[in-house]
N, C-alpha and C positions, 0 to 999 in steps of 0.2 A: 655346288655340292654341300651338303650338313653336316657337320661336324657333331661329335657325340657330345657337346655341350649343348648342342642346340637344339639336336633330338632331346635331352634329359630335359631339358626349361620347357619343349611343348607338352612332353608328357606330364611334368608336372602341372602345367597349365590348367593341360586337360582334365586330370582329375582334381584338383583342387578347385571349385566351384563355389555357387551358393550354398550349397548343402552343409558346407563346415560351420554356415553362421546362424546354422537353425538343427542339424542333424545332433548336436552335443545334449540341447533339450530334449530332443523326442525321444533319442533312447533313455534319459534318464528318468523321461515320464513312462518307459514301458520296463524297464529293470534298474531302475533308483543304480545304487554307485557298482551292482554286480556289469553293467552294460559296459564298464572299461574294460570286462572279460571278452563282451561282444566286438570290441574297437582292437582287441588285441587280436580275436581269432581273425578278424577280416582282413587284416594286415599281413598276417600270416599267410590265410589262403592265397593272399594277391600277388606273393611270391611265385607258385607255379602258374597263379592262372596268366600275370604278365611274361614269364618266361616261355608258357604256352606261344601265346600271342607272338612275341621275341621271335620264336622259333620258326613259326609259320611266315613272318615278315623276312625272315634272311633267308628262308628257303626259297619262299615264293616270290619275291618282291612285286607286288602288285595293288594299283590306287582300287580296288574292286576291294579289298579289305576281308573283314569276314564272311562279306558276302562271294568274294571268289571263291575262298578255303571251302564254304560249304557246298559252292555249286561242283567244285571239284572231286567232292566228296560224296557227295548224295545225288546232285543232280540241282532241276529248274526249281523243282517245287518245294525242297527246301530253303533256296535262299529267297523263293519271294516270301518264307515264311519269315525268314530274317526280316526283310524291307518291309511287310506288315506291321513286323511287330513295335518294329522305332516309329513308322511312320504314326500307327493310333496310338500311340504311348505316349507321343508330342503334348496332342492336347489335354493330358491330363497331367502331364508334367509342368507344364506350364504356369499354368494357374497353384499347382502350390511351390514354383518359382515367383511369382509374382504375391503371393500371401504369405511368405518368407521375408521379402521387400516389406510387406505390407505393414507386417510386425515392428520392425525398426523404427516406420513411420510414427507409426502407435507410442509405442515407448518413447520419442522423439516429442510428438506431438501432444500429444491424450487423444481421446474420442472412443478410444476402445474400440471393440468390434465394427464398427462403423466406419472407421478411420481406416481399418486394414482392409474393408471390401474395396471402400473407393478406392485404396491408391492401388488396389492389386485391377482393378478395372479400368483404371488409368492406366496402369502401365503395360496392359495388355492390348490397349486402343493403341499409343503412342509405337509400339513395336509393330502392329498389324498395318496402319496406318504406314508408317516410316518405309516396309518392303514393299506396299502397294506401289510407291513410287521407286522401286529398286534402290532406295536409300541405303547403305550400309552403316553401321559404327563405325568406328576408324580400328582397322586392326591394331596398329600404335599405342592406340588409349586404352585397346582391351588388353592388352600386352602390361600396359604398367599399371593398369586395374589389378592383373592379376599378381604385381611386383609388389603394390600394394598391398593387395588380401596374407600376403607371404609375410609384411614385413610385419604386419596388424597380428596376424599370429604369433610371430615370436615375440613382440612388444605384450602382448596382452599373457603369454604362458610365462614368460622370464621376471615380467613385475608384478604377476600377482602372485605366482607361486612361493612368494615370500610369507606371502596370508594363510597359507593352508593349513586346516584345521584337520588331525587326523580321524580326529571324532564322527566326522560327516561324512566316513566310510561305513557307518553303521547305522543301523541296520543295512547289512550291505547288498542281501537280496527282498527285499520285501516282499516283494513280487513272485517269487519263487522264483527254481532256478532253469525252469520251462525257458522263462521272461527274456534268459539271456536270447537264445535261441532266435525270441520277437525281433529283439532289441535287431542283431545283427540281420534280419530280413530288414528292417530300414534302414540299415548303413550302408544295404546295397547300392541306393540312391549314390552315397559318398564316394563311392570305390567304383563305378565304370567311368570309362574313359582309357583303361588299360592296351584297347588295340589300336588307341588311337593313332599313333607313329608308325603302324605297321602298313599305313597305306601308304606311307610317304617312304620307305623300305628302299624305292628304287633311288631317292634321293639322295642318298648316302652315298661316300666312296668305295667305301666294303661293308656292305650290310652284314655280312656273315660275324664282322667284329664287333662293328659301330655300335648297329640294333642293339644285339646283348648288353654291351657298356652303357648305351643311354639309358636303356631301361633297369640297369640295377638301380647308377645313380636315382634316377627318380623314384624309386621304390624306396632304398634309404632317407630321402628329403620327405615324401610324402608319411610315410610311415610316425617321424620322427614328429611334423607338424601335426599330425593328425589326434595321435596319443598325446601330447603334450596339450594339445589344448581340451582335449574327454579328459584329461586326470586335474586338470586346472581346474575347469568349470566344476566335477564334483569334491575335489577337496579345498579351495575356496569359496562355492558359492552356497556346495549345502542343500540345501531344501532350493535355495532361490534357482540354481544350476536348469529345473524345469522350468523359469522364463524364457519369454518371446525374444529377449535381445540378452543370450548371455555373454558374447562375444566382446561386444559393449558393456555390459556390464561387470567384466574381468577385468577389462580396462579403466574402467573407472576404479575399479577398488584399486587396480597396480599404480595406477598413475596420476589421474584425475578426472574431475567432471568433465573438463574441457574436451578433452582426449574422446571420453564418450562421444560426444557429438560429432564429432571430426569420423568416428566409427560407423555413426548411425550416417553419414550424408555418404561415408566410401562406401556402404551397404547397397544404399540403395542405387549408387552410380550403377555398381557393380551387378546388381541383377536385372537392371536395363540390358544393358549389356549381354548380360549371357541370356534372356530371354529372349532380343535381338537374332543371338544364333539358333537358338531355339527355334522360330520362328521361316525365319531364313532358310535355311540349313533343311528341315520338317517339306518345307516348298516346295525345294529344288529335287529331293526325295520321291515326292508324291507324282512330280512330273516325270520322274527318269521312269517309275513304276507305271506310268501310263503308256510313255513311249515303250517301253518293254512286255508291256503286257500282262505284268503283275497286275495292272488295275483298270478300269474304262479309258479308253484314246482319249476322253474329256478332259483327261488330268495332262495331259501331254505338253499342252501350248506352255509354252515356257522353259522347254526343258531344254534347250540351245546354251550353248556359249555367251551372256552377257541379257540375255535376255530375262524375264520378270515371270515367272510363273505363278500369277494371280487365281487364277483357277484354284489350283493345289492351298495355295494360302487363304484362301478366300473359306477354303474347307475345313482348314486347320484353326482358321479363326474363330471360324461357326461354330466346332465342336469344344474348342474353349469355354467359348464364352458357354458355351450348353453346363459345362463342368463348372463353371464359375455360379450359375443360375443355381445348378443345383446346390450348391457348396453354401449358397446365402439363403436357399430355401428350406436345408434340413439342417443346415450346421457342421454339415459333413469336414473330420479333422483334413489338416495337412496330411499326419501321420497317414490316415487311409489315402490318401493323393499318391502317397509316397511309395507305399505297399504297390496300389496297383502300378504303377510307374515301375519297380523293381522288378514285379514276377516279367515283363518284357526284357528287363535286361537281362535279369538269368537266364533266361531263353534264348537269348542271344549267343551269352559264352557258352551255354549248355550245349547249343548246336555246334558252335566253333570249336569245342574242345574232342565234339565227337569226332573233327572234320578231322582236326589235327590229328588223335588214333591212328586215323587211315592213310594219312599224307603223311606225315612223322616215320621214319626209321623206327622200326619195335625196337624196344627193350633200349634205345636210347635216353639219357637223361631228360633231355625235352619229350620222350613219350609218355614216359614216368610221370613228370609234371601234368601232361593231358589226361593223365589218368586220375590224378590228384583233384583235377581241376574239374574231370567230369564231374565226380562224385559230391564234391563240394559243392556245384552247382544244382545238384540232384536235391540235395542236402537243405540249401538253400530254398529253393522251389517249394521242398516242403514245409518248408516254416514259413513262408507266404501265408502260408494258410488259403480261406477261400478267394482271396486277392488273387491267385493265380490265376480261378476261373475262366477270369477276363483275358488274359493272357492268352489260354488254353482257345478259347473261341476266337480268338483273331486271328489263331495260327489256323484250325480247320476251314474260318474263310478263305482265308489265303489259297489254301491247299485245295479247297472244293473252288474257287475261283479260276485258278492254272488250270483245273481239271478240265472243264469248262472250256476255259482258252483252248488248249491245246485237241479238245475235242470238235475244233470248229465253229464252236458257236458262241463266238466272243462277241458282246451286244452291242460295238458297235462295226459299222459294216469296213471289212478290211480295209475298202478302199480309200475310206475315211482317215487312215489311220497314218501317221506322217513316217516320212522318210527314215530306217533305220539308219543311228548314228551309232557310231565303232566305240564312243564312251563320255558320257560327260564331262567336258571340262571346263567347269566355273572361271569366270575370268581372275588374274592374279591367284589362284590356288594358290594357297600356304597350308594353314594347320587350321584348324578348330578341335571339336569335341561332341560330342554328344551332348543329349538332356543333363541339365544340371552341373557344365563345367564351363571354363571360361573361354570362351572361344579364341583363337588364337590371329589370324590376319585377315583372311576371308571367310566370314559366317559364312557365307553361302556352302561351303565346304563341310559342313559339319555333316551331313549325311553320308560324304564319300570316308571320313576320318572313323564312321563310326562299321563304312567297311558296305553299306547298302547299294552305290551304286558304283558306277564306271564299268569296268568291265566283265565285271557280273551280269550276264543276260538270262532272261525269264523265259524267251520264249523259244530261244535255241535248242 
């Protein structure tokens, strides 16, 4: 069973990702030092929207995640819109997880832009490549990867904030104060991973207590690392704060050069790593959605207990590398990678918060928070801006796709279609996380953590 130290280390896990070691610069490239306003509100909302989550996970306790909560709530066609929307959000998350990497390189290395395509193309070969063979990371190493990025955090916010100039609060909105708005539509990147423990709800002794405890804890930890290193980076670094490696470069001002480099190799261990889950995780998703009937039977092979779901990955590589092609042939930012990456995850909790509404006790404290949490995500949605678009149309696939199914005329021929299984269950199942967090024991799991499959069914 879990104990509520253990649930709070995956949650924290969960959300603490790559994103902290590139997300400090983009919002202050999109609202200069007003976006510590942006890092404050997110932190905020994440109170109701993980006590949402919380709430749904000791009610419900179920590995199907928020994709049970909303098939509970709405029905089939909702949650394959959920399992849509992680699964195409995969390969555009990826690639600016891997030009995140890529940067450190850079700044490590020299070459400049050059240097950050290869190694973000390298590290998306060695990831695609490594599942082809059902290779996993070692959850162990990704486990103290992420013990690491924690410890890197409070080392780099605690000795450089000895340097902090108050001056470099000023001009504090340049941007206006729209910007902040922007800013916090890309920290959404930073901030999912919140449902992540709730698939794991049944693992608990008393999820009704546990859940709630683990997840305050990790809201306190995440919150405290989070802000502390956005208020470091812009009241130490300044102007420099919109660098490719500020993380590394806080540390170098708090500590030393040396340290730097020790920063830039833990970097890039580390979005191996979570790209790794990315990868993985995106798979085993794409095949549960075939077996179920969210997507063509084609995607299906692989979707078994221990087995390799090459097909699903072989798709998720492709459309990478598609997003990567385009990324070196227009220049296209991280930040837009990041955008469209987001508007999928709001859509995510936006669905899950409506689920909760209807499953949630009214006028209780956890309804209250789903009400908080819709809105916020509404909120959010619209300061996507046209980023959501894409969002928006993967959901009406989805939706005209089920429609389709369920009207008989699913392309391929039923009997083609493999034997229905009662729920996926990845070999060694522990914890992961969603796009852009650290995975926790078995990558393969991060689709079930992020709530898209198990016992969530599409075509019941």
């Amino acid at each position: 069973m879990m104990t509520v130290p253990q649930g709070a280390a995956l949650s924290i896990g969960a959300v603490l990702g790559t994103g902290v070691i590139a997300l400090p610069a983009l919002a202050a490239q999109t609202a200069g030092p007003a976006s510590l306003l942006a890092w404050a509100a997110l932190i905020l909302l994440s109170v109701p929207l993980a006590a949402t989550v919380a709430a749904l996970g000791a009610r419900h306790p179920d590995a199907g995640g928020v994709a049970t909560y909303v098939r509970r709530a709405f029905g089939a066609r909702a949650a394959a819109v959920v399992g849509w929307s992680f699964y195409f959000a995969v390969p555009i998350g990826t690639p600016a997880a891997a030009l995140f990497g890529g940067a450190y390189v850079a700044a490590a290395l020299g070459g400049g832009t050059r240097t950050v395509l290869l190694t973000a193309v390298g590290l998306m070969l060695v990831v695609t490549v490594g599942n082809l063979g059902g290779v996993r990371v070692s959850g162990r190493l990704q486990l103290g990867l992420a013990a690491l990025l924690i410890t890197l955090l409070l080392t780099a916010t605690a000795t450089s904030l000895p340097h902090a100039d108050p001056a470099n609060l000023h001009p504090f909105a340049p941007h206006g104060w729209w910007a902040v708005g922007s800013a916090a539509a890309v920290l959404v990147w930073g901030f999912a991973g919140w449902e992540a423990v709730t698939s794991l709800a049944a693992d608990f002794r008393r999820p009704a207590r546990d859940l709630p405890r683990a997840t305050a804890i990790a809201l306190l930890v995440v919150g405290v690392l989070y802000f502390g290193i956005a208020a470091a980076s812009i009241l130490v670094l300044g102007p420099a704060a919109t660098g490719d490696a500020p993380l590394a470069e806080l540390l170098a001002r708090g500590v030393g050069g040396t340290v730097r480099a020790i920063a830039e190799a833990v970097v890039f261990l580390l979005t191996l790593g979570t790209m790794n889950a990315y990868h993985a995780g995106a798979a085993k998703l794409g095949a549960g959605l075939g077996r179920d009937g969210a997507l063509t039977a084609w995607f299906a092979r692989g979707s078994g207990a221990g087995e390799v779901p090459r097909r699903s990955l072989a798709v998720v590589a492709g459309l990478g590398g598609v997003s990567m092609l385009v990324v070196a042939l227009t220049g296209t930012t991280t930040r837009a990678l990041v955008l469209l990456t987001s508007g999928a995850f709001v859509l995510v909790y936006l669905m899950g918060s409506a689920a909760a509404l209807r499953l949630l006790p009214r006028r209780s404290p956890a309804w209250w928070c789903a009400g908080v949490s819709l809105v916020a995500s509404l909120a959010l949605l619209v300061l996507t801006g046209w980023y959501v678009l894409s969002t928006l149309v993967v959901a009406a696939g989805a939706l005209l796709y089920v429609r389709r199914t369920r009207a008989g005329r699913h392309p391929t021929p039923r009997g083609d279609r493999p034997a229905r299984a009662a729920a996926v269950r990845p070999v060694a199942y522990r914890a992961a996380a969603p796009p852009g967090s650290v995975a926790q024991e078995d990558v393969s799991a991060v689709a079930r953590l992020a709530g898209l499959t198990g016992e969530a069914r599409f075509d019941e």
